[in-house]
PDB file of N, CA, C and O in Angstrom:
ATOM      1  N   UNK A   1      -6.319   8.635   9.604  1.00  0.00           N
ATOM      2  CA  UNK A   1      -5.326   9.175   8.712  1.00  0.00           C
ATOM      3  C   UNK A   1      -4.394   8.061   8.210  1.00  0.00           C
ATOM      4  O   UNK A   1      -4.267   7.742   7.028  1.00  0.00           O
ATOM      5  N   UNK A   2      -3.800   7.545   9.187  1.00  0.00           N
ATOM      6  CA  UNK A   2      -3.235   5.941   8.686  1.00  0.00           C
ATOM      7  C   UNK A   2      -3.744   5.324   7.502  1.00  0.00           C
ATOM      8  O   UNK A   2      -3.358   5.290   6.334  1.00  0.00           O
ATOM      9  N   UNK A   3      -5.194   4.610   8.427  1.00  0.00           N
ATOM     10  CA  UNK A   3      -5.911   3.706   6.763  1.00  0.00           C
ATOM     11  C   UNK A   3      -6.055   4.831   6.187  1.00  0.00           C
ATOM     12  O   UNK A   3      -4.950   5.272   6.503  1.00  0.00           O
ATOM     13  N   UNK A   4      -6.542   5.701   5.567  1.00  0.00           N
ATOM     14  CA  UNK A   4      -6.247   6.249   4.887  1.00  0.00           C
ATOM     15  C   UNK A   4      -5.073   6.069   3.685  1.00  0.00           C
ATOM     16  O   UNK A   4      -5.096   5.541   2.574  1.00  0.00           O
ATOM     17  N   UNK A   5      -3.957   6.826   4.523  1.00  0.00           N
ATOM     18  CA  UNK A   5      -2.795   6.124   3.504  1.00  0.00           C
ATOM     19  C   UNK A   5      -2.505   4.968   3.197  1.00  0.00           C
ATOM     20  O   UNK A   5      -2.189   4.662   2.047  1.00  0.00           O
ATOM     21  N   UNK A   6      -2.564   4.117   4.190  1.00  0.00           N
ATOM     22  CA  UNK A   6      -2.681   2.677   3.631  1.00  0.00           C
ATOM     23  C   UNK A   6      -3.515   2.031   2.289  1.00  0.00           C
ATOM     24  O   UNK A   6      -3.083   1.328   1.375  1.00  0.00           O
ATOM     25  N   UNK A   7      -4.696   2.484   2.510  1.00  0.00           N
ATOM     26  CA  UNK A   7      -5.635   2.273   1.333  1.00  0.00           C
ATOM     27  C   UNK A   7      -5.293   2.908  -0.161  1.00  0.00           C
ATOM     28  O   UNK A   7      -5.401   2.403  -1.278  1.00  0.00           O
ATOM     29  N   UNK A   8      -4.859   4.155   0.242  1.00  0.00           N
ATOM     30  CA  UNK A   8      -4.252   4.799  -0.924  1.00  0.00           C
ATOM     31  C   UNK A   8      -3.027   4.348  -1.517  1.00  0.00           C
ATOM     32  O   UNK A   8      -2.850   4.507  -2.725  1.00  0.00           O
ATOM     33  N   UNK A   9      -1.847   3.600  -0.521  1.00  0.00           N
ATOM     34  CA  UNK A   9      -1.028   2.961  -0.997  1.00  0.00           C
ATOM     35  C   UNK A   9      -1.293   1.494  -1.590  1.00  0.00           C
ATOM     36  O   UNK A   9      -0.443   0.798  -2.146  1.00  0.00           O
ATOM     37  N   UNK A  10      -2.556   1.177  -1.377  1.00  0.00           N
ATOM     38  CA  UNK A  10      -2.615  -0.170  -1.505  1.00  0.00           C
ATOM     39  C   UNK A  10      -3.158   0.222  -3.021  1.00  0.00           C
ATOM     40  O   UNK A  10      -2.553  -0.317  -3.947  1.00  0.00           O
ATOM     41  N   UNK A  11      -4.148   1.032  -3.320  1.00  0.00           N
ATOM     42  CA  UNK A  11      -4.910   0.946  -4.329  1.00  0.00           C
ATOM     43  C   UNK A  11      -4.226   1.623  -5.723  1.00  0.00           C
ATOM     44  O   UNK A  11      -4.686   1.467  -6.854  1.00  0.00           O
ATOM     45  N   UNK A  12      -3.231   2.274  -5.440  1.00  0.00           N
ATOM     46  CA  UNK A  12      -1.889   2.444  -6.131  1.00  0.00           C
ATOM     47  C   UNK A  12      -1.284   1.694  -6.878  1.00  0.00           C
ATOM     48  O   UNK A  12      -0.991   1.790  -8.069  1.00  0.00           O
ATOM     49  N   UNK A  13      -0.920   0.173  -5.388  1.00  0.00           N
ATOM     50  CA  UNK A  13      -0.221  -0.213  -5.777  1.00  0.00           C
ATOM     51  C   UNK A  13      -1.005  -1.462  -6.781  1.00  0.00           C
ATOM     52  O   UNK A  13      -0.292  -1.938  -7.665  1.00  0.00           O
ATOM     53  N   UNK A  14      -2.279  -1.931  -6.673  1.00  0.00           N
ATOM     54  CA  UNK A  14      -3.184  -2.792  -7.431  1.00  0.00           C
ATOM     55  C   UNK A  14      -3.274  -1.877  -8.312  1.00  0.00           C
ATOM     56  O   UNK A  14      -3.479  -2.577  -9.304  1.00  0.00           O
ATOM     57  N   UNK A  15      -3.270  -0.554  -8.774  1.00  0.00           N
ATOM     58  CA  UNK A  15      -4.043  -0.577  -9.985  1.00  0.00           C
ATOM     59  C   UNK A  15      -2.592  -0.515 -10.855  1.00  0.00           C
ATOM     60  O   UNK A  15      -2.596  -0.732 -12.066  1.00  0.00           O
ATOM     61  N   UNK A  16      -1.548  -0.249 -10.233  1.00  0.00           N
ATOM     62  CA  UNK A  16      -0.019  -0.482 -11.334  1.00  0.00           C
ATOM     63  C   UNK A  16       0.071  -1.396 -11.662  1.00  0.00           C
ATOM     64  O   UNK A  16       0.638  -1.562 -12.742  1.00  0.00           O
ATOM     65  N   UNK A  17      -0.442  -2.542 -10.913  1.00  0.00           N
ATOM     66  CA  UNK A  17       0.190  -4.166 -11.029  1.00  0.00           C
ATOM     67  C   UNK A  17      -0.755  -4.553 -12.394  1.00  0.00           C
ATOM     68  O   UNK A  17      -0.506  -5.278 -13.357  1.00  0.00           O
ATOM     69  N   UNK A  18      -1.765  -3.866 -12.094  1.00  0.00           N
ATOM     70  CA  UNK A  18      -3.373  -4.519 -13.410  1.00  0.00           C
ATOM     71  C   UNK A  18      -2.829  -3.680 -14.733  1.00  0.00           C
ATOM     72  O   UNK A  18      -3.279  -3.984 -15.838  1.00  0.00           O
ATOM     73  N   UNK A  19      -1.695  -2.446 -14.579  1.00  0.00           N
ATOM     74  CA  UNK A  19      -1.504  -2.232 -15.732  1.00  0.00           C
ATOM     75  C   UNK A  19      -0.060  -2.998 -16.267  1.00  0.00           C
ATOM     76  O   UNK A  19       0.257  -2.877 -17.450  1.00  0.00           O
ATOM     77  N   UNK A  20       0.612  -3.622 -15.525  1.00  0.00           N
ATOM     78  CA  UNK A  20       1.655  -4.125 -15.636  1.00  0.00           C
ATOM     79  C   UNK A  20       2.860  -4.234 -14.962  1.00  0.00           C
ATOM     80  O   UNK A  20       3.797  -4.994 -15.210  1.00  0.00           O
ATOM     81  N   UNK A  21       2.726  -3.222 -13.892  1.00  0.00           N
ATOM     82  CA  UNK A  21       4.059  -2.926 -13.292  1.00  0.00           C
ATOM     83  C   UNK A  21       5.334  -3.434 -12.673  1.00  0.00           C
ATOM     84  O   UNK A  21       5.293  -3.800 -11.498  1.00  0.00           O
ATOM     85  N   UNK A  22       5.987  -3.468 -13.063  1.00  0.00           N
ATOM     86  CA  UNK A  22       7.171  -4.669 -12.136  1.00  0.00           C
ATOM     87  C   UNK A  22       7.981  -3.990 -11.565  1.00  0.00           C
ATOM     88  O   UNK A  22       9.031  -4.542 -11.236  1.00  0.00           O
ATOM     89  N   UNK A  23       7.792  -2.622 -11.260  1.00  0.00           N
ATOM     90  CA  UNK A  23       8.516  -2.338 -10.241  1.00  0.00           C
ATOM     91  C   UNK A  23       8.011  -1.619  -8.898  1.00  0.00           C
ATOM     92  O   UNK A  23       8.238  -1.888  -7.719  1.00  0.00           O
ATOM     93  N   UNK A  24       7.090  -0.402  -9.618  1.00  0.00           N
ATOM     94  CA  UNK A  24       6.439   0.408  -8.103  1.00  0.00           C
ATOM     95  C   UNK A  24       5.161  -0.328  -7.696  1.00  0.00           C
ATOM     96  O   UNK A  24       4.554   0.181  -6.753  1.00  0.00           O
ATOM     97  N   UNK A  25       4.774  -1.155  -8.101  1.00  0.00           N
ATOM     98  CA  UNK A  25       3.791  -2.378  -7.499  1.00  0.00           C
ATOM     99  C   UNK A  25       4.217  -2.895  -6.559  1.00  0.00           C
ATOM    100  O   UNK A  25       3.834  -2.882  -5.389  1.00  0.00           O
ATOM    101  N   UNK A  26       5.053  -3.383  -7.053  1.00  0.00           N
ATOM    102  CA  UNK A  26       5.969  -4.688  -5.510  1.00  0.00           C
ATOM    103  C   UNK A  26       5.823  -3.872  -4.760  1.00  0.00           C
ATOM    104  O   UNK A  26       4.983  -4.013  -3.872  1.00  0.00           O
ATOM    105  N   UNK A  27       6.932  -2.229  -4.901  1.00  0.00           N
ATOM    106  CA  UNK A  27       7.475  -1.254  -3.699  1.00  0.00           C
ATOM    107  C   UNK A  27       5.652  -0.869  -3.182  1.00  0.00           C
ATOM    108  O   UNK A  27       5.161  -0.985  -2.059  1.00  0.00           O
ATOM    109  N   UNK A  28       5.158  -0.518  -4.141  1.00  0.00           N
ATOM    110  CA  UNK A  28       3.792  -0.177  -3.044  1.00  0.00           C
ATOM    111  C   UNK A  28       3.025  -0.801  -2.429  1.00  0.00           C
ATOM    112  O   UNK A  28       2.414  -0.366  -1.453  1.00  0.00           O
ATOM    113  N   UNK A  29       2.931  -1.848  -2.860  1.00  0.00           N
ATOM    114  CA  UNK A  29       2.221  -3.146  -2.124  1.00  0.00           C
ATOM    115  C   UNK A  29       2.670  -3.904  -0.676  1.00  0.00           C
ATOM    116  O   UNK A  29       2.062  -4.269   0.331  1.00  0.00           O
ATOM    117  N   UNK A  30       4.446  -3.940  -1.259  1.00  0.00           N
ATOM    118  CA  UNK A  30       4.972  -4.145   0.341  1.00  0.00           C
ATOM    119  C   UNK A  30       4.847  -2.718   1.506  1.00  0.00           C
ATOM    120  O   UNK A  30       4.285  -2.751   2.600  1.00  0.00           O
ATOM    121  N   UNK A  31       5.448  -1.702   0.970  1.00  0.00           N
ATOM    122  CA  UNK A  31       4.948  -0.409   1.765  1.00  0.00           C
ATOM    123  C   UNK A  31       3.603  -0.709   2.333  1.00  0.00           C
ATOM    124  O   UNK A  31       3.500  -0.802   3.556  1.00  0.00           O
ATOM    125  N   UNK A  32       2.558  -0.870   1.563  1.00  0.00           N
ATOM    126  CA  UNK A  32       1.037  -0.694   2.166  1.00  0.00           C
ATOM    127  C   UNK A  32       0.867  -1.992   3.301  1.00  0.00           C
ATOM    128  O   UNK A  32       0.281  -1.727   4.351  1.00  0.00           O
ATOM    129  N   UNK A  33       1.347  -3.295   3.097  1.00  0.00           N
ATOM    130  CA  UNK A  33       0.983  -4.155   4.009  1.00  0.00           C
ATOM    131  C   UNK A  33       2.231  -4.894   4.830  1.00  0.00           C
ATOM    132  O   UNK A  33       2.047  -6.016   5.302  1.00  0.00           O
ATOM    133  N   UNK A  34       3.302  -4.324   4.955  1.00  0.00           N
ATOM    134  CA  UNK A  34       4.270  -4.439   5.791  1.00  0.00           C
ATOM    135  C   UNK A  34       4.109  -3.289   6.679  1.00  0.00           C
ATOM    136  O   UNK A  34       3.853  -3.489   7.867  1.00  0.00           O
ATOM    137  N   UNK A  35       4.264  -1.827   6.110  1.00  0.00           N
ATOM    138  CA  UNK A  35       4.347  -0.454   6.945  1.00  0.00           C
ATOM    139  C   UNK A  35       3.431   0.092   7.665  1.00  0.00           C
ATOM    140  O   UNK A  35       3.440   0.310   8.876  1.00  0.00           O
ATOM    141  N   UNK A  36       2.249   0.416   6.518  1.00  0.00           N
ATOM    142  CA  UNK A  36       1.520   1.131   6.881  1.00  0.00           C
ATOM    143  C   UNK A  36      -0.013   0.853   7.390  1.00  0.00           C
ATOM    144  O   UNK A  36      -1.021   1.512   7.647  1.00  0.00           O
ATOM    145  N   UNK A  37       0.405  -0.503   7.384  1.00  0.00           N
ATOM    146  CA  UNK A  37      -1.222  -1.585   7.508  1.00  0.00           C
ATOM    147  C   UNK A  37      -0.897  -1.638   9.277  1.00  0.00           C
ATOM    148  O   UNK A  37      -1.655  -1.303  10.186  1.00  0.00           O
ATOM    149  N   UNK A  38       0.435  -2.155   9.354  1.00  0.00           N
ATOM    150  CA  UNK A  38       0.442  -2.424  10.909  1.00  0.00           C
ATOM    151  C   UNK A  38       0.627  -0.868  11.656  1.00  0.00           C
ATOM    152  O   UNK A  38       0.241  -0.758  12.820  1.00  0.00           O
ATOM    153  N   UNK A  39       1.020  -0.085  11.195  1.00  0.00           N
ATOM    154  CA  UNK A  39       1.391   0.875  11.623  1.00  0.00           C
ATOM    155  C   UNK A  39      -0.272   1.854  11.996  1.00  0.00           C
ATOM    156  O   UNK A  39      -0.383   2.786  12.792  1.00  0.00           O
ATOM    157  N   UNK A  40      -1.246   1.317  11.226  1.00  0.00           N
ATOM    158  CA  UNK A  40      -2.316   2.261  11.630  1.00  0.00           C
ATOM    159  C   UNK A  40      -3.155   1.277  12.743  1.00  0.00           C
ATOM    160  O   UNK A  40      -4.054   1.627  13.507  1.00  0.00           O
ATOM    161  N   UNK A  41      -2.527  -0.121  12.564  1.00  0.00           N
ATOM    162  CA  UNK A  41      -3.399  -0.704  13.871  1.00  0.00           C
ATOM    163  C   UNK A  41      -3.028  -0.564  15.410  1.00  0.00           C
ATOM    164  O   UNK A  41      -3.557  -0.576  16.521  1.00  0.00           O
ATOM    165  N   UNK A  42      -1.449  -0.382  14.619  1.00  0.00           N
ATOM    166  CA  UNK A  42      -1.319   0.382  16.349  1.00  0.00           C
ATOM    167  C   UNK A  42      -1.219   2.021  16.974  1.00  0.00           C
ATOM    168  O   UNK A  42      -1.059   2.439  18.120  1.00  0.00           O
ATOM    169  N   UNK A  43      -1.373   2.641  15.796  1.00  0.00           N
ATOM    170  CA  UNK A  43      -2.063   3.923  16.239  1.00  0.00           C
ATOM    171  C   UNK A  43      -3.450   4.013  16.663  1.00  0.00           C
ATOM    172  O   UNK A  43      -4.013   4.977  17.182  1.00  0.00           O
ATOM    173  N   UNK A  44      -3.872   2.985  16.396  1.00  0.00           N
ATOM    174  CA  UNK A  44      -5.997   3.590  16.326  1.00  0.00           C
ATOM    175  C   UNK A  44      -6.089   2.849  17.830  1.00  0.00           C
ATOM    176  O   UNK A  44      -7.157   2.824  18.442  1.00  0.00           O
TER     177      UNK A  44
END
């Protein structure tokens, strides 16, 4: 369930950035690999 969201936050946040984004890119990109990246390695 974790990766999960992680992946979903990550792929969010790459496909905003490929359209341009300068703001919810950064926020989703750091969310996905600050929060929720470590957060599912230490659940599993």
């Amino acid at each position: 369930m974790w990766w999960g969201a992680a992946v979903l936050v990550l792929i969010a946040g790459y496909a905003d950035l490929a359209r341009g984004g300068e703001t919810i890119a950064p926020l989703l990109l750091v969310a996905g690999y600050c929060v929720l990246v470590p957060l599912a390695i230490l659940k599993s």
